[in-house]
C-alpha positions in Angstrom: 60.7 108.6 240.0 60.1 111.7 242.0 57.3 113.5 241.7 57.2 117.0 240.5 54.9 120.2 241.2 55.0 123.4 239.7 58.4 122.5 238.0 60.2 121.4 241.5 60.8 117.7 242.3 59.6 116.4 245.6 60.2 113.8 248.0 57.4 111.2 247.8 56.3 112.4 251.6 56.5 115.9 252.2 55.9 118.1 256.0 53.1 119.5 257.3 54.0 122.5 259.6 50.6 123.4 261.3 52.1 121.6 264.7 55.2 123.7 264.8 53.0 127.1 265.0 49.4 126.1 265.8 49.0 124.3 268.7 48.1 124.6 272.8 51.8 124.2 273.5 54.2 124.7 270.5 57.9 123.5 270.6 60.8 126.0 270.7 62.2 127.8 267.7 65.4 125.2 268.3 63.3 122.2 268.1 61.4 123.4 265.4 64.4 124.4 263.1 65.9 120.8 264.1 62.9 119.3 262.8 62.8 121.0 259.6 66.5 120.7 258.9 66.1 117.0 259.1 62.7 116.9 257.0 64.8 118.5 254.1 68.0 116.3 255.0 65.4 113.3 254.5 64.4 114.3 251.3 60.8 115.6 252.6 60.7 119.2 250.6 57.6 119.8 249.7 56.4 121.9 252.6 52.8 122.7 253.9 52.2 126.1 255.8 49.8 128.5 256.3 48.6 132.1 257.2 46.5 131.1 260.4 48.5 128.4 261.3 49.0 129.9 264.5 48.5 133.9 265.4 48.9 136.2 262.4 52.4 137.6 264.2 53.4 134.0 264.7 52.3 131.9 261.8 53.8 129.3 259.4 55.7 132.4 257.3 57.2 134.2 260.4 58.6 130.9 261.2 59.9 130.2 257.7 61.6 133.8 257.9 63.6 132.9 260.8 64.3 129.5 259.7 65.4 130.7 256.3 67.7 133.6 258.3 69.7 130.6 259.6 69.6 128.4 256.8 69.5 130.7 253.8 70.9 127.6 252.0 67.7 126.0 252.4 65.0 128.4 250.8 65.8 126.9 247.3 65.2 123.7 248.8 61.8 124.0 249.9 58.8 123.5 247.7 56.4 125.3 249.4 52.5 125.3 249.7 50.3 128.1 251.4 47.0 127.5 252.7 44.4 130.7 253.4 41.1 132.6 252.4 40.4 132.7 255.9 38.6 136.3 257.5 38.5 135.2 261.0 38.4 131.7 259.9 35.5 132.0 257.7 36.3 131.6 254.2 36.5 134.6 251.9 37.9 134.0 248.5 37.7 138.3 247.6 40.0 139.7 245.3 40.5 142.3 247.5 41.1 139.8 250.5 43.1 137.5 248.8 45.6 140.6 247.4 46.0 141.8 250.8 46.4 138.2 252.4 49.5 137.0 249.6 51.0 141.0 249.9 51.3 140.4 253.7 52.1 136.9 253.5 55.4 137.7 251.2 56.3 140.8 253.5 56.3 138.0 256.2 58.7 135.9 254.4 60.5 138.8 254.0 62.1 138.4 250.6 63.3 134.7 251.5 62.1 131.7 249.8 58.6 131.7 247.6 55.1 130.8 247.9 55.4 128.0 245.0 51.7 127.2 245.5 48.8 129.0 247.0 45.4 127.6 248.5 41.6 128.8 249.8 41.5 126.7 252.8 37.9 126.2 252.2 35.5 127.3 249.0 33.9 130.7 249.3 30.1 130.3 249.0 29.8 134.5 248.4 32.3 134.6 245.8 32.3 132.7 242.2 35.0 130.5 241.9 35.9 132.0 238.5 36.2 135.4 240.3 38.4 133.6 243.3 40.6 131.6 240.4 41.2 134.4 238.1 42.7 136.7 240.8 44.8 134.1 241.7 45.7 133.1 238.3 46.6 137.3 237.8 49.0 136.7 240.9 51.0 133.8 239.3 51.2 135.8 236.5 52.6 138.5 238.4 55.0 136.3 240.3 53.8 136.4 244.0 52.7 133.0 244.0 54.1 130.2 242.0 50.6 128.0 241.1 47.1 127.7 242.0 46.1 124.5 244.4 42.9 124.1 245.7 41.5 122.5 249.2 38.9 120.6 250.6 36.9 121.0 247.1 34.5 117.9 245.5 35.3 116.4 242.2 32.4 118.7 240.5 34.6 121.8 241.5 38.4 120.5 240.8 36.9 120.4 237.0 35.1 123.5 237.2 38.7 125.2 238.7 40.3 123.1 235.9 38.2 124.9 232.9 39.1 128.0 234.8 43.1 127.8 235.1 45.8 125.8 235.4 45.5 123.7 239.2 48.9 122.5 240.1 47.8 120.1 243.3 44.4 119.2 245.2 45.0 119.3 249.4 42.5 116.7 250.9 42.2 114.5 254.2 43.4 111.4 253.1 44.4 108.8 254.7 43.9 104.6 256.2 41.3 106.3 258.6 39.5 108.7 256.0 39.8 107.0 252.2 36.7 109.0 251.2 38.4 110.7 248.3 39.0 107.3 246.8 35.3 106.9 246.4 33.4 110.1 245.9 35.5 111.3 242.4 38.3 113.4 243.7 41.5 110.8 242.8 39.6 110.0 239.8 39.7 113.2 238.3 42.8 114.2 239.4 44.5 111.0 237.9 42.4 112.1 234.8 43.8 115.6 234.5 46.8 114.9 235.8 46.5 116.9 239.1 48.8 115.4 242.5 47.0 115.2 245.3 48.1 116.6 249.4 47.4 114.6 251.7 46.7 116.2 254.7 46.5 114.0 258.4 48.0 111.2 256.5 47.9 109.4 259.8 44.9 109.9 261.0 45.3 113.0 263.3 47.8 110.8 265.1 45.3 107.6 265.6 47.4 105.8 263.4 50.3 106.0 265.1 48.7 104.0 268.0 50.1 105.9 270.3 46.9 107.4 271.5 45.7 104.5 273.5 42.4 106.3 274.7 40.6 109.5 274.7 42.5 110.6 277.9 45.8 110.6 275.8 44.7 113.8 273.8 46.5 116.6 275.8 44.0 119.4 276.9 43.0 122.3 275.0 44.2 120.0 271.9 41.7 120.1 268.8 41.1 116.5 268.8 39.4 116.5 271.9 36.5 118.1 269.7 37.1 116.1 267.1 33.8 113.6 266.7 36.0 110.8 265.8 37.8 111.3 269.0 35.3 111.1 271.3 34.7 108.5 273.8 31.6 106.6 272.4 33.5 106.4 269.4 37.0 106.0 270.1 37.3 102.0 271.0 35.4 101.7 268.0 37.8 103.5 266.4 40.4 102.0 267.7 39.9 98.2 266.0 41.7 99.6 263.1 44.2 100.6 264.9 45.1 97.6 265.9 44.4 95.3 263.4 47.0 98.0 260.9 49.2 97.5 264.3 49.5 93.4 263.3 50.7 94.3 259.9 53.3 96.5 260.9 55.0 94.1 263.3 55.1 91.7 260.5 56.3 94.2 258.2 59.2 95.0 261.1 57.9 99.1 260.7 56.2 101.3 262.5 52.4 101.8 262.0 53.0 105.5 260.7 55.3 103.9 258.6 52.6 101.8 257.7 50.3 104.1 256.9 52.4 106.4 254.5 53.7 103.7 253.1 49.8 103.0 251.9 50.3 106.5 250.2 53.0 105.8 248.3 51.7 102.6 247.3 48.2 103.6 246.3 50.0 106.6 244.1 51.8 103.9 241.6 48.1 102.0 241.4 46.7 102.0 238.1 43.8 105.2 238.2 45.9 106.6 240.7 47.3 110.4 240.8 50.8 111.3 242.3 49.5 111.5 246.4 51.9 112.7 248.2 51.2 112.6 252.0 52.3 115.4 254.6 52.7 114.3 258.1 53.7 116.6 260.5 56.3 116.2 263.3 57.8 118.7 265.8 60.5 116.1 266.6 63.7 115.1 264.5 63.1 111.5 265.5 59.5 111.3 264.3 60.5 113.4 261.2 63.3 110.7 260.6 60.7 108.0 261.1 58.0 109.6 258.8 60.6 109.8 256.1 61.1 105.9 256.5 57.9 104.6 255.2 58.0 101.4 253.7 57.2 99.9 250.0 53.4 97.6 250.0 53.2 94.5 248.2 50.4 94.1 246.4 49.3 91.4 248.9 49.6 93.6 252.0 48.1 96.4 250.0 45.1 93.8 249.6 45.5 92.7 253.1 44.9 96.3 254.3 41.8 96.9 252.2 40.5 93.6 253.6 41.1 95.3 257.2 39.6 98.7 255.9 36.4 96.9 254.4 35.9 95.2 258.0 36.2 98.2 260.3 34.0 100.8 260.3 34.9 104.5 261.3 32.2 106.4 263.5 31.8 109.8 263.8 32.4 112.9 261.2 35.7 114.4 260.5 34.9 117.2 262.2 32.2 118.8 264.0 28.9 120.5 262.2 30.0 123.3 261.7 33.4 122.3 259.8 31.3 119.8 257.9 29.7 122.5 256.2 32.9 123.6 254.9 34.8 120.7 253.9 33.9 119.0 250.3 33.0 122.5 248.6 
């Protein structure tokens, strides 16, 4: 059964579009519109953008207005999910800010498609969350945005946002190489109030596609390279997982993204478990296709893999100090 959020049904892996947008080198309008024709054509609607993904004049919702231009068909399609509350990538969950950000965001979309659900990227330590939620809540109720989701939050503040208004998903990085929201509360109260949960760098940032063989394979200028988990004293470390997720997917005749979304969709139907719907990204109609192929986990693989993730430990923070400070608000 599909999966549905704020009334549309989705595909049980949805696209992430920060690589089409925000990125040293970012692939031509052409390639992008391929890929995003074939993540719809895959059944991959539910669609993760946002305001400073990429420069304000060139961000995910200039790219959805020309997309939607040549495929007006497809704007009904599309279940779409906004991240921002970013000032200069600082959060800043103001009424005033937040107004202005959804009023421009809309005028970028120019009229095509809708923001179904809206996001703070991170929490806003200088506002109250009731003051961020309850302008938020006012613009659902005047029809900009379609729902309230929230990002990068703890479990303490999903039931805080809950008593405040209605939350219609939770964005967090989840995934084989970070299973932290497993553990510190977050799927266990969404499961208990019935909230999906995003997940964001489903593999890994790419590690889990094992194509990144070493720390010389991130191009330059590309985020990872700051990343601490990327870094050469920890990246053979790292990599044992890699490989020993890399075993199962030969026996399971699938690639080891495949493999790792696959673990999504098989953790979702798990007793305790919320709906998790992953998000990959691709720029590429191939490695959308593939995405869109992950495979079904027995419960003996599924136990295989935790036996794997128990065994191999992942160094280094998600991301540096400074962007620790903002995750887990």
């Amino acid at each position: 059964m599909s999966p549905t959020i704020v009334g549309g049904k989705v595909g049980r892996i949805g696209y992430g579009l920060l690589g089409l947008s925000w990125r040293p080198t970012i692939p031509s309008e052409e390639q992008a519109f391929a890929a995003m024709h074939a993540a719809l054509e895959t059944g991959c609607n539910l669609w993760n953008g946002g305001v400073f993904y990429g420069p304000l004049e060139n961000n995910s919702l200039v790219l959805l207005n020309k997309y939607y231009t040549k495929y007006p068909e497809d704007a009904e399609k599309v279940v779409l999910n906004v991240k921002g509350g970013l000032r200069d990538m600082t959060p800043d969950g103001s009424p005033e800010f937040l107004r202005q950000e959804i009023d421009n965001a809309l005028k970028q979309l120019g009229g095509k498609g809708r923001i179904d659900m809206y996001e703070c990227a991170r929490r806003d330590p200088n506002t109250p969350l009731k003051t961020t939620l309850e302008t938020l809540a006012e613009l659902v109720k005047e029809g900009k945005i379609g729902g309230v989701a929230l990002s990068e939050v703890n479990a303490d503040t999903i039931k805080e946002a809950a008593s405040i208004t209605k939350i219609v998903a939770v964005e967090v990085e989840l995934s084989l190489w970070s299973t932290d929201p497993l553990t510190n509360g977050i799927a266990k109260v969404c499961h208990e109030l019935g909230i999906p949960i995003i997940a964001y760098s489903p593999i890994g940032h790419g590690m889990l596609t094992g194509q990144i063989k070493s720390y010389k394979d991130i191009p330059e200028g590309d985020i990872r390279q700051k990343l601490p988990r990327f870094q050469p004293e920890n990246f053979e470390v790292n990599m044992k997982l890699v490989k020993e997720l890399e075993h199962i997917a030969k026996k399971k005749n699938c690639t080891p993204a495949q493999l790792a979304l696959g673990w999504h969709v098989s953790l979702s139907k798990r007793p305790g478990m919320p709906e998790i719907i992953p998000i990959p990204g691709a720029t590429t109609v191939e490695r959308v296709k593939e995405n869109a192929g992950a495979v079904e986990l027995t419960d003996e693989e599924m136990g295989e893999i935790k036996g794997i993730l128990d065994s191999c430990e992942i160094i280094g923070d998600r991301y540096h100090a400074m962007g620790m400070k903002m995750v887990n608000g």
